[in-house]
C-alpha positions in Angstrom: 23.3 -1.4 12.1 24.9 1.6 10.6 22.9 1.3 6.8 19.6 0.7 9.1 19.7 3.8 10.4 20.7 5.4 7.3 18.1 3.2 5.1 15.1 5.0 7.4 16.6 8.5 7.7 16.3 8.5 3.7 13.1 7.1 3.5 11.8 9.9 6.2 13.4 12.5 4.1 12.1 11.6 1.0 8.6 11.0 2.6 9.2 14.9 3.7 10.0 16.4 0.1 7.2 14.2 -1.1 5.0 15.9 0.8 6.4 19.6 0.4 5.9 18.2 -3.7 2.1 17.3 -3.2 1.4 20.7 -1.1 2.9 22.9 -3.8 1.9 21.0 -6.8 -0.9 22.6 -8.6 -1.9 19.7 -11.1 -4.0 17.1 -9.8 -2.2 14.2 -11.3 0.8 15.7 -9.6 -0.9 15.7 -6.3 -1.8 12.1 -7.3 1.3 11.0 -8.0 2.5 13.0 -5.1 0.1 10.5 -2.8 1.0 7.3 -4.6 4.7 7.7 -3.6 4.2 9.0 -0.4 2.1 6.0 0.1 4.4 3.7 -0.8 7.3 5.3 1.0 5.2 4.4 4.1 4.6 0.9 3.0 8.7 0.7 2.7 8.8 2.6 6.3 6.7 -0.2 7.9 8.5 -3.2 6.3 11.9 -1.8 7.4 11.0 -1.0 10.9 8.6 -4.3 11.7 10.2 -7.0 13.3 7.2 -9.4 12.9 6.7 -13.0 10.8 6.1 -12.6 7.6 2.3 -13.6 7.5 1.7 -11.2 9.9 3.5 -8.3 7.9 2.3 -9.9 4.2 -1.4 -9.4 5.4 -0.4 -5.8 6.7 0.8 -5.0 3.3 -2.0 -6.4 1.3 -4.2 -4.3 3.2 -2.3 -1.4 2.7 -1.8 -1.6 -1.0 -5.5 -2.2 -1.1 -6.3 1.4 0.7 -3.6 2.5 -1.8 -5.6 1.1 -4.8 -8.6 2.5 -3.5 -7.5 5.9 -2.4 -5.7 6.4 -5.9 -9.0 5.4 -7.9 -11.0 8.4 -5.6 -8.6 10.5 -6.3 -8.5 10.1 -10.0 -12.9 10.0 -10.4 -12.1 13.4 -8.1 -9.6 15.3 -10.5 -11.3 18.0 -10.7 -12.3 18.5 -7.8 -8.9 18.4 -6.2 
């Protein structure tokens, strides 16, 4: 139960210095970046805390990786913007 514990405070600290990263970054394909692994942090986060079936967390995790997909495309046809 011990590596549990430590396996989420990680993933919460990293998810934290990920985001300090895409606040400070001035490049947008930092910032992009920045978002993609803060994204996916959040996808690990979920998996490791859910104590569902499997079908029931696969179709949670499609759907995430899909808004992932999509919000990644925005943000690249928005670079300059950003």
């Amino acid at each position: 139960m011990d590596y549990f514990i430590i396996l989420i405070t990680a993933i919460i600290l990293s998810m934290i210095l990920t985001l300090i990263r895409f606040f400070n970054s001035n490049n947008s394909y930092e910032k992009i970046m920045s978002f993609y692994l803060l994204f996916t942090q959040f996808i690990f986060l979920y998996l490791s805390i859910s104590h569902q079936k499997f079908n029931e967390i696969f179709d949670i995790i499609i759907i995430l990786f899909l808004l992932k997909l999509v919000a990644i495309l925005f943000l690249l046809y928005n670079r300059k913007k950003i």
